[in-house]
C-alpha positions as CSV (number, residue, x, y, z in Angstrom):
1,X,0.0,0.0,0.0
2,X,1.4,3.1,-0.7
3,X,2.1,5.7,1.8
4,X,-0.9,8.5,1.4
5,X,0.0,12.2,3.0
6,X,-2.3,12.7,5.8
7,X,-4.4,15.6,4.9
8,X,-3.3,19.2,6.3
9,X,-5.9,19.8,8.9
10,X,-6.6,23.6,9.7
11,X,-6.4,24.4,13.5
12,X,-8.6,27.6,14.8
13,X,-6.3,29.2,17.5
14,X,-7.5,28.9,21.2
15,X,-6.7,29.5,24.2
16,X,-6.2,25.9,26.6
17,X,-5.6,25.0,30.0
18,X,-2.5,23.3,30.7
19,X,-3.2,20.0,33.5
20,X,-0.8,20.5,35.3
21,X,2.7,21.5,35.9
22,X,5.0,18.9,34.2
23,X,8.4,19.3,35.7
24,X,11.4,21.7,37.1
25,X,14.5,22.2,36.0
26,X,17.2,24.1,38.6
27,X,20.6,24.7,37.9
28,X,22.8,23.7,40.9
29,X,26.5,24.2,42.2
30,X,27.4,20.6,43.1
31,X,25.6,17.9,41.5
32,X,26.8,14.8,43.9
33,X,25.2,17.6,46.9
34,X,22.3,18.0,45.0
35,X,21.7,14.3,44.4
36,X,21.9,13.8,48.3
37,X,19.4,16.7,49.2
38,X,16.8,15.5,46.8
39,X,17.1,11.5,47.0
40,X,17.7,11.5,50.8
41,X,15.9,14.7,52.1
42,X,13.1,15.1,49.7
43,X,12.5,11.4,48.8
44,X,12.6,11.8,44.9
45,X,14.4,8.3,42.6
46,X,17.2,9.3,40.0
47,X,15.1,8.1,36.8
48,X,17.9,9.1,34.0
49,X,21.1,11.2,33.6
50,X,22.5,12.6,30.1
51,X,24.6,10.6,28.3
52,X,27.0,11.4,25.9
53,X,25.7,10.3,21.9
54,X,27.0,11.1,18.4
55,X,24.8,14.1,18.4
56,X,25.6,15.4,21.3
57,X,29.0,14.5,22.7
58,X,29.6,16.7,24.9
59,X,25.4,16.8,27.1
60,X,25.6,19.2,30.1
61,X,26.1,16.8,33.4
62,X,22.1,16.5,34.0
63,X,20.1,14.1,36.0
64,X,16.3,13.7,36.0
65,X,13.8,12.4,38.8
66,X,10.8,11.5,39.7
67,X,8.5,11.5,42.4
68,X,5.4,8.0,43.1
69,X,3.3,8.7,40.8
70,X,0.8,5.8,42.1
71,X,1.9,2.1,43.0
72,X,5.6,3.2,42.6
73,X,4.8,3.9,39.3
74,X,8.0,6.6,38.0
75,X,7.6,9.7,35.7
76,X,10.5,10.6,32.9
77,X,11.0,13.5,35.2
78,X,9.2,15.9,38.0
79,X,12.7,17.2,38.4
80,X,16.2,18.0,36.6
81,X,19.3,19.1,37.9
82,X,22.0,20.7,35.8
83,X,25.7,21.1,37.0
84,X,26.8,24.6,37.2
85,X,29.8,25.0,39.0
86,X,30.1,28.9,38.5
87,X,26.7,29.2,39.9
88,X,26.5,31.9,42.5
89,X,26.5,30.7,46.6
90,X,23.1,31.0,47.8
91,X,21.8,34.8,48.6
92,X,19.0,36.2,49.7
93,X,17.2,36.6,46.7
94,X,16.3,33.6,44.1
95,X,14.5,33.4,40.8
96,X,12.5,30.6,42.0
97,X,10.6,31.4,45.2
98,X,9.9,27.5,46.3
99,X,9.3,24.2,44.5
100,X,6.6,22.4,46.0
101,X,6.7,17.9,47.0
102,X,3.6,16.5,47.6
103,X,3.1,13.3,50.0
104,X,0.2,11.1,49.6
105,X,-1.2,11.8,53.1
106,X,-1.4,12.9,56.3
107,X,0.8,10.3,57.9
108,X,3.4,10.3,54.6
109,X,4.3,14.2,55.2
110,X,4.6,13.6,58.8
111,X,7.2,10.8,59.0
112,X,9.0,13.1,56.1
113,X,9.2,15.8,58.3
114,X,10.3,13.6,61.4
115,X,13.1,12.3,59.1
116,X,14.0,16.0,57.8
117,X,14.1,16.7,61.5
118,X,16.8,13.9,62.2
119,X,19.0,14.8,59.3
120,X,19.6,18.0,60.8
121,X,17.7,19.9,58.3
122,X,16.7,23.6,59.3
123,X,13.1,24.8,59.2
124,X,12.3,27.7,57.8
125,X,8.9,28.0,58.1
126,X,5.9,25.5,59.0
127,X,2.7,26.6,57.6
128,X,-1.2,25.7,57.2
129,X,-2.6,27.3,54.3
130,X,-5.6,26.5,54.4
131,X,-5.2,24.9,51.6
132,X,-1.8,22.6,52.6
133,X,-0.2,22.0,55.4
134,X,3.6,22.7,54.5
135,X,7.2,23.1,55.5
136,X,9.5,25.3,53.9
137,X,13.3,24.4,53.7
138,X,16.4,25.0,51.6
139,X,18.3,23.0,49.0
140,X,22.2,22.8,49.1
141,X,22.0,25.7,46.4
142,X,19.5,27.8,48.3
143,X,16.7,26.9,46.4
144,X,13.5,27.1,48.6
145,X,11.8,23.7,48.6
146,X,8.0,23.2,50.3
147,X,7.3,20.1,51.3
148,X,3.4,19.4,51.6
149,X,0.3,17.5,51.4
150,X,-3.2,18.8,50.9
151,X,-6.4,19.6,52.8
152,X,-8.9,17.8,51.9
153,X,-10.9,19.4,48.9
154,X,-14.3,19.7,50.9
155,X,-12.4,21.7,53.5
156,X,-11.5,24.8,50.5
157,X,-12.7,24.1,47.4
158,X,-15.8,26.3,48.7
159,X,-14.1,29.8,48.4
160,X,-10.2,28.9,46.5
161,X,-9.8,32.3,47.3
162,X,-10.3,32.9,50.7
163,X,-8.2,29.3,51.6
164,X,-5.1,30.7,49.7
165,X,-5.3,33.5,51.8
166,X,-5.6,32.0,54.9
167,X,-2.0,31.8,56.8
168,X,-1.2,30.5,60.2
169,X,2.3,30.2,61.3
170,X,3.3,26.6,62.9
171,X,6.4,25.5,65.1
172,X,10.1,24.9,63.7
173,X,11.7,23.4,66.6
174,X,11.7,20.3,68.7
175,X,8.8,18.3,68.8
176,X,5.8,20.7,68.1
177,X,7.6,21.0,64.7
178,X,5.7,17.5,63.7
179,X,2.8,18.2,65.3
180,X,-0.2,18.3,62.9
181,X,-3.7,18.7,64.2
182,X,-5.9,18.5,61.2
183,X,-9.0,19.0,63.5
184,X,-7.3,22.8,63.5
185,X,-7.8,23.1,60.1
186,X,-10.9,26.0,59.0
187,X,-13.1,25.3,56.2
188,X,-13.8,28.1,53.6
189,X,-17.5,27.5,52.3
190,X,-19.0,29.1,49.3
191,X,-20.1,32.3,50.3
C-alpha cells in the first residue's frame, strides 16, 4: 500500500488549559550535593542522567527524577538538575521562590518531616494554608523547597480564594515542629 500524506488539517487558534505543571528544571553548584538533598531529604528516585551520543557528545552533566506517581509507578521526570559549577553561593534573593513535593497523606508528610528533623535539616517555616499544610526548607544551592500534602478538597474548594489567603504560622523546633492537628484546620464554604 502506498504511503498516502495525511491531509493538512486547519487548527482555529484557542486558548487551553495546561493539567498540570509537568516538571522543574534548577541549575545547581554541586551535582553529587544535589543528588543527596533530593534523594535523601526530599525522597525523589534518579530516573535518568544525560549521556553522551554522536549528536551530542559533549550533554551538560544533568540528572532527572521522579516522584510516586501511584503504586511506585515513576515519571521521565518531576525534576532535573543541571551542573553549574560557577553558579553563585546562595543569597538572599532567588529566581524561583519554592518548588513544591507532595506526600500522599497525612501520615506520609509527617514521617517526612520527622526524618527532615533527624537529618539536621533547618526549618524555615511550617505553615497551614488552608489549603496545605507545609514546610519550607532550603536546598544545598538555596533553592527554597516546600514540602506538603493537601487539605482535603471539601475543607476549601468552597471559596479557593479565601483558603489561599488563609496563613497560620506553625512551630520549627523540637517536637511541636511534627505536630499536625488537622482538626485545627478552617473550612472556607462558598459564600
Amino acid at each position: 500500500m502506498p504511503d498516502t500524506p495525511m491531509p493538512t488539517q486547519t487548527v482555529r487558534p484557542r486558548k487551553s488549559m495546561p493539567v498540570g505543571l509537568n516538571h522543574v528544571v534548577l541549575n545547581v553548584r554541586d551535582m553529587a550535593e544535589s543528588h543527596r538533598f533530593y534523594t535523601e531529604v526530599v525522597g525523589l528516585t534518579q530516573v535518568g542522567e544525560l549521556r553522551a551520543t554522536a549528536e551530542r557528545p559533549n550533554p551538560p552533566k544533568m540528572r532527572f527524577y521522579s516522584a510516586d506517581h501511584g503504586a511506585g509507578r515513576l515519571s521521565h521526570h518531576d525534576l532535573a538538575l543541571v551542573e553549574k559549577p560557577d553558579l553563585p553561593a546562595p543569597g538572599d534573593v532567588s529566581a524561583i521562590a519554592h518548588v513544591a513535593f507532595a506526600y500522599a497523606d497525612r501520615e506520609t508528610w509527617q514521617a517526612q518531616l520527622a526524618h527532615v528533623q533527624a537529618m539536621g535539616i533547618k526549618f524555615d517555616s511550617r505553615v497551614d494554608h488552608g489549603v496545605t499544610h507545609s514546610l519550607y526548607i532550603r536546598d544545598p544551592n538555596g533553592h527554597g523547597v516546600e514540602l506538603l500534602y493537601e487539605l482535603p478538597r471539601d475543607l476549601w474548594e468552597g471559596d479557593i480564594d479565601a483558603a489561599v489567603n488563609y496563613l497560620r504560622a506553625l512551630p520549627t523546633e523540637g517536637p511541636a515542629a511534627l505536630e499536625d492537628r488537622l482538626e485545627d484546620a478552617p473550612a472556607f464554604p462558598r459564600r
